[in-house]
C-alpha positions in Angstrom: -14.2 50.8 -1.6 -16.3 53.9 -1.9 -15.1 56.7 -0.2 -17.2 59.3 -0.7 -16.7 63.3 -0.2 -19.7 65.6 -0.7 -19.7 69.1 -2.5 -22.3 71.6 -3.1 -21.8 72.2 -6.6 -22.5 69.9 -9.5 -19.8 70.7 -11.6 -17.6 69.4 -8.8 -19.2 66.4 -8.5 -18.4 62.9 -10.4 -21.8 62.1 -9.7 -25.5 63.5 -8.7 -27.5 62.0 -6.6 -31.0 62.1 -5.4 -32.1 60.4 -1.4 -35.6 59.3 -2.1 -37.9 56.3 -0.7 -36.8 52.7 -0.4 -39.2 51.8 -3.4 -37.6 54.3 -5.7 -33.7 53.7 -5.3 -31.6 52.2 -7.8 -29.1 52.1 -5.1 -29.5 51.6 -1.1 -26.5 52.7 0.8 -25.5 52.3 4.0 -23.0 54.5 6.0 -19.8 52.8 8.0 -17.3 53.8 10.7 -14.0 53.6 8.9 -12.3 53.1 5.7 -12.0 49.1 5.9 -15.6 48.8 6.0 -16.4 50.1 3.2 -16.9 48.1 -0.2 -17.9 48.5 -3.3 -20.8 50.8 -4.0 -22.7 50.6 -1.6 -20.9 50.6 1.9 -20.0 54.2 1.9 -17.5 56.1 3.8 -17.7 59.8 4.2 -14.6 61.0 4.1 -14.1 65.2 4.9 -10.5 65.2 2.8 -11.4 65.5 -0.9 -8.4 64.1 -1.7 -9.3 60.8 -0.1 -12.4 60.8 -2.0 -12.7 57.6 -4.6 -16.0 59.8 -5.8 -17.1 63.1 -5.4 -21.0 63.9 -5.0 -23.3 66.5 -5.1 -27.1 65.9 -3.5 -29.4 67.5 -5.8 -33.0 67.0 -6.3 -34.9 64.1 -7.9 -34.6 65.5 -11.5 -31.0 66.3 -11.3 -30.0 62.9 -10.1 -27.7 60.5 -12.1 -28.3 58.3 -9.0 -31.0 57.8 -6.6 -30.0 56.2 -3.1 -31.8 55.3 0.1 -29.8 55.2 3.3 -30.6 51.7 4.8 -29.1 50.1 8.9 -27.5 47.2 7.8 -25.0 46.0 5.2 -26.9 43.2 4.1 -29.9 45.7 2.8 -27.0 47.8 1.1 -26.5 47.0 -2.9 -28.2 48.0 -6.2 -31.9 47.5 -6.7 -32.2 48.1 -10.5 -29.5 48.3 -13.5 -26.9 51.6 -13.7 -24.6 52.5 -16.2 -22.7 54.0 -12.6 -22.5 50.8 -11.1 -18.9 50.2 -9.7 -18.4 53.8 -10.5 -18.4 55.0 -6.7 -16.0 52.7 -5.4 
């Protein structure tokens, strides 16, 4: 389950990550409501107690990113689009 807490430095975070178009994410990501919605990597839940976290981020520009993610409405858009060496690592 990816529960995810956001920082504003990148030495905090686990991982960086980039929002960019549809066309250019390896992963699209859609938000839910409550902790037993979320699953896997890409049905994220922001949590605002770091210690809840299962994976700290950072949003930092295109060139900085370890990840890039689009936001999308609906869980069934939500998953990775291309191959990641971070897959499973945010859940």
């Amino acid at each position: 389950m990816a529960r995810i807490y956001q920082v504003a430095s990148m030495g905090e975070a686990h991982i960086r990550v980039a929002i960019v178009s549809r066309g250019d994410a390896d992963l699209l990501v859609n938000r839910v409501s409550s902790w037993g919605l979320a699953h896997g990597d890409a049905l994220w839940y922001i949590t605002r107690n770091k210690q809840d976290a299962t994976c700290v981020i950072s949003f930092v520009s295109v060139g900085m990113a370890q990840v890039k993610i689009c936001f999308v409405d609906t869980y069934s858009e939500a998953g990775w689009q291309k191959e990641s060496r971070y897959k499973g690592r945010l859940a």
